[in-house]
N, C-alpha and C positions, 0 to 999 in steps of 0.2 A: 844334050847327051846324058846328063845326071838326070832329066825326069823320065830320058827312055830307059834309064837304068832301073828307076823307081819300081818303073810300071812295070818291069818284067820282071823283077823280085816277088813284088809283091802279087802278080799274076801265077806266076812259077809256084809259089807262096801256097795259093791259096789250094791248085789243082793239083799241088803234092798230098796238103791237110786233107781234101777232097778223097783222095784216092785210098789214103792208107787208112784214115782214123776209124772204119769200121773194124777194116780186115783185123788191124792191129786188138783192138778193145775186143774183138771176139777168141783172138788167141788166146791175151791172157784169161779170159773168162775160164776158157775151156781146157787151161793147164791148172787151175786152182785146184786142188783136191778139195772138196765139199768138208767143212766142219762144221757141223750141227752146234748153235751156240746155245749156251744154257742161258739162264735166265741172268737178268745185269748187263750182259755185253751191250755195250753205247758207240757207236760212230760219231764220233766229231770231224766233219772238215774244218780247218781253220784257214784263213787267208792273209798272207803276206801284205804288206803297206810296201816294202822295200821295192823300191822302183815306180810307187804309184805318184800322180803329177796331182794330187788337186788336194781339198780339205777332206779332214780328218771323216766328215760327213757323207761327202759323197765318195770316197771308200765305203765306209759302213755300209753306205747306198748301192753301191756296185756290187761288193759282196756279198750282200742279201740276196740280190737280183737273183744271181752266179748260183746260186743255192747253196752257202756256205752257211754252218753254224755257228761260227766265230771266228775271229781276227785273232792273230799273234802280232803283238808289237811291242815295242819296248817302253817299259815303264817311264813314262814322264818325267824326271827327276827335278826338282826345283822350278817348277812351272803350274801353278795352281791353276792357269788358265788351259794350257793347253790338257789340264787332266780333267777340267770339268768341263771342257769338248769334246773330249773323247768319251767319259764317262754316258751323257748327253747321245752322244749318236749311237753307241752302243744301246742304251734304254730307247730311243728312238725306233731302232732297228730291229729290237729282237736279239739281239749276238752276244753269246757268253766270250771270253776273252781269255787269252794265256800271255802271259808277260813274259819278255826278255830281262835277263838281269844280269850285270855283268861289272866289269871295271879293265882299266887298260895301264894301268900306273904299271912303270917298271918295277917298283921299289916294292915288295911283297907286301909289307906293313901299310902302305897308301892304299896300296889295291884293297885291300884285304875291308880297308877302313869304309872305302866307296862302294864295296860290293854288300857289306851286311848292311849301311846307309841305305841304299835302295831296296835292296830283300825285304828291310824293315817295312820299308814305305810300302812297298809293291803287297805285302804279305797284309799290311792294316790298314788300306784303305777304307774311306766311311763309304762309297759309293757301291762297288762290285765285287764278290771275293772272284776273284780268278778262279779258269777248272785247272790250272795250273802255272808253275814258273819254271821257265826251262833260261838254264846260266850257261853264259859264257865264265867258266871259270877257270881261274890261273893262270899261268905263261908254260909251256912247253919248254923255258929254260930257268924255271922255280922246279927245286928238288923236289922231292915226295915230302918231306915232310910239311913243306913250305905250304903244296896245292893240298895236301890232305887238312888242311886245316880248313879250308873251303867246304869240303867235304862235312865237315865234323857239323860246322854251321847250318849248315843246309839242312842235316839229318835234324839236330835239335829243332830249326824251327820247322819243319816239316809236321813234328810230333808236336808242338805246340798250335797251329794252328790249322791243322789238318788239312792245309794245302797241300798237293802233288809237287814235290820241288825237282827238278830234274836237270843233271851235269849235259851236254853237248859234248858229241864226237866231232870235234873241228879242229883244224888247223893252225897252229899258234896257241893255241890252250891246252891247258892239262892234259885232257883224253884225245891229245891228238896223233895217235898211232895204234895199232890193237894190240901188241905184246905191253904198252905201258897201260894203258886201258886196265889190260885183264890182270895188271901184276894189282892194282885201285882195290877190282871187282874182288880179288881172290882178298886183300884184307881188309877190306870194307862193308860188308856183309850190307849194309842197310842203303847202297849207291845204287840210284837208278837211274837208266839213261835215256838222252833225248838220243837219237838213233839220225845221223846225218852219215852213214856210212861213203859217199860221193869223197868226203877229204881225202877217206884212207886210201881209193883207189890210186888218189897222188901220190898220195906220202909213201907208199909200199911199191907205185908203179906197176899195179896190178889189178885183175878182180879177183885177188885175195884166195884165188884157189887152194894155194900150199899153206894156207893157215884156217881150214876148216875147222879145226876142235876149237883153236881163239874163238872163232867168231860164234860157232854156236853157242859158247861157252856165255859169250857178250849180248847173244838175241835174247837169254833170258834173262836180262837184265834189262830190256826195253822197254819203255811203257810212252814214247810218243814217236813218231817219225817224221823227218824233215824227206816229204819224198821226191829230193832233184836227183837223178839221177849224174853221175860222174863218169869217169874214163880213164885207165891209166896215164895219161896225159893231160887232163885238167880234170876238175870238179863240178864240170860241169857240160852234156851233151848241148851242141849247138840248138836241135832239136828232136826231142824225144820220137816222135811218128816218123824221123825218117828211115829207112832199112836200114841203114852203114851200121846203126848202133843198136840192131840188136842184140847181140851178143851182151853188153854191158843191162839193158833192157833187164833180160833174162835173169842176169846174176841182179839185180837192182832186189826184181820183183819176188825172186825167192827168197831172200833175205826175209823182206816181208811178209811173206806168205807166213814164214815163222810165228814174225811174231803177232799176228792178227790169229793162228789157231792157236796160241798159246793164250789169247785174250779171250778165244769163244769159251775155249775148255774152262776158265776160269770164272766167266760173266762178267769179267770187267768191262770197264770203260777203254774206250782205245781213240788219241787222237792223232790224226795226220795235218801236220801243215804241208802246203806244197806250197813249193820251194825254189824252181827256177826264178833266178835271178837277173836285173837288168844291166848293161852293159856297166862294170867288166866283166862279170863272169858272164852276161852272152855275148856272143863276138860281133863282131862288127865290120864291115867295110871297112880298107885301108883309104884314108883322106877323108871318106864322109861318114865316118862313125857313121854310117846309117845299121842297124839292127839289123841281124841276117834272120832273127823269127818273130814273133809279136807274144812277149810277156806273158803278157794275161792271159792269152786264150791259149798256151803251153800250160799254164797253171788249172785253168777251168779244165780241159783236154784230162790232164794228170788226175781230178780230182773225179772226174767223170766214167774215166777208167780206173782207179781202183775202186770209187763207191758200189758198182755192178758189180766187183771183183769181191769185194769187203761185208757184202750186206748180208741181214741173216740168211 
């Protein structure tokens, strides 16, 4: 019974990805309003590790394959070997790289301690400077002045070693809602953000319609994007190509649209990690945890469809 269930998932599976993945990637193509990029504008795909099964290698390996130009992962902290694995497959490979940086101590003075520790490390590597660091930073129950010292940090080493340092819009940390977000942005002048808008859809219970001047307010403040897609009931669609969710799709993508014409007009650099993640945040069969979509090729899918959507 569990392998005729298998085979009809994963059959169901395949003839759904089959049916929609054009229609869908021609849609979005054909609602982009065209913006003529000037000169500088860079596309970076980046690709996830979270949820991948093997060495650090053949990642790099697969990702390459995938036609990614770099990895996001999180900085190695006290581990010389696993960082000159990584360093190693990365030069191997080809792949520039953007670090995760973070800390999880309740105690704002520890965190505070373990998160400039590793920004240090992550920011002075001998091997590869990053195109970027995007932090998990502070607790969503640390006051403003407590998370704004995060901030303070970031900005100085930002200006000292001309790394892109960038705060995350998630869940449990600092920028985890958009009215606390934009109260950061209105007195922080020099805050830029990694852009995973999917949390807020939770935390507000919504796609955010009756707070459009927030969020516009907040897309000019974006310089990477985490692009899983969310719901007002989790963080995260089952899977993106199927119908039920376009409407979340829609509000995802024009978000986006934002801030990539705000990247051409400028000629910056613009990068997207994609971002669906493996079970828990994708669902699962009740008793066989089996996966109701397949990871990767939801991420490759995401990165395929905005590239056509995103290029000059």
């Amino acid at each position: 019974m569990q392998q005729n269930r298998r085979h009809f998932l994963k059959t169901t599976a395949t003839v759904t990805a089959a049916g929609l993945f054009i229609p869908l990637s021609e849609v979005a193509a054909q609602e982009m309003e065209y913006t003529k990029a000037k000169a500088g504008y860079e596309l970076l795909f980046m690709a996830t590790d979270w949820g991948f099964d093997g060495t650090v290698d053949e990642f790099c390996e697969a990702a390459k394959k995938e036609g990614y130009e770099g990895i996001e992962t999180w900085w190695p902290a006290d581990n010389s070997k696993a960082q000159g694995d990584l360093f190693a497959a990365l030069k191997k490979h080809d792949l520039q790289v953007g670090f995760l940086c973070g800390g999880s101590q309740s105690d704002v003075t520890a965190h505070l301690n373990i998160f400039k520790k590793n920004l240090d490390a992550a920011t002075a590597n001998d091997f590869q400077k990053p195109v970027y660091i995007n932090c998990h930073s502070g607790k969503d129950y640390f006051n403003y002045d407590q998370n704004k010292l995060f901030i303070d940090y970031t900005t100085k080493k930002s200006k000292e070693t001309g790394i892109p340092i960038y705060h995350e819009t998630h869940r449990g940390r600092m920028l985890y809602s958009a009215p606390i977000t934009r109260n950061f942005i209105e007195n922080n002048p020099d805050l830029r953000l990694t852009l995973d808008i999917s949390h807020w859809c939770v935390v507000h219970e919504s796609l955010l319609a009756d707070q459009k001047d927030t969020i516009d307010m907040i897309l000019e403040k974006v310089s990477h994007i985490h692009s899983r897609v969310g719901h007002p009931q989790g963080a995260q669609v089952n899977d993106p190509r199927a119908p039920e969710w376009e409407g979340a799709i829609k509000a995802h993508v024009a978000w986006w649209d934002s801030v990539i014409a705000r990247k051409k007009l400028k000629g910056e650099r613009m990068t997207i990690l994609t971002e669906f993640g493996p079970p828990d945040y994708l669902q699962t069969l009740p008793y066989t945890r089996q996966p109701v979509a397949d990871q990767w090729a939801i991420n490759v899918y995401m990165m395929n469809l905005l590239r056509k959507r995103y290029q000059l």
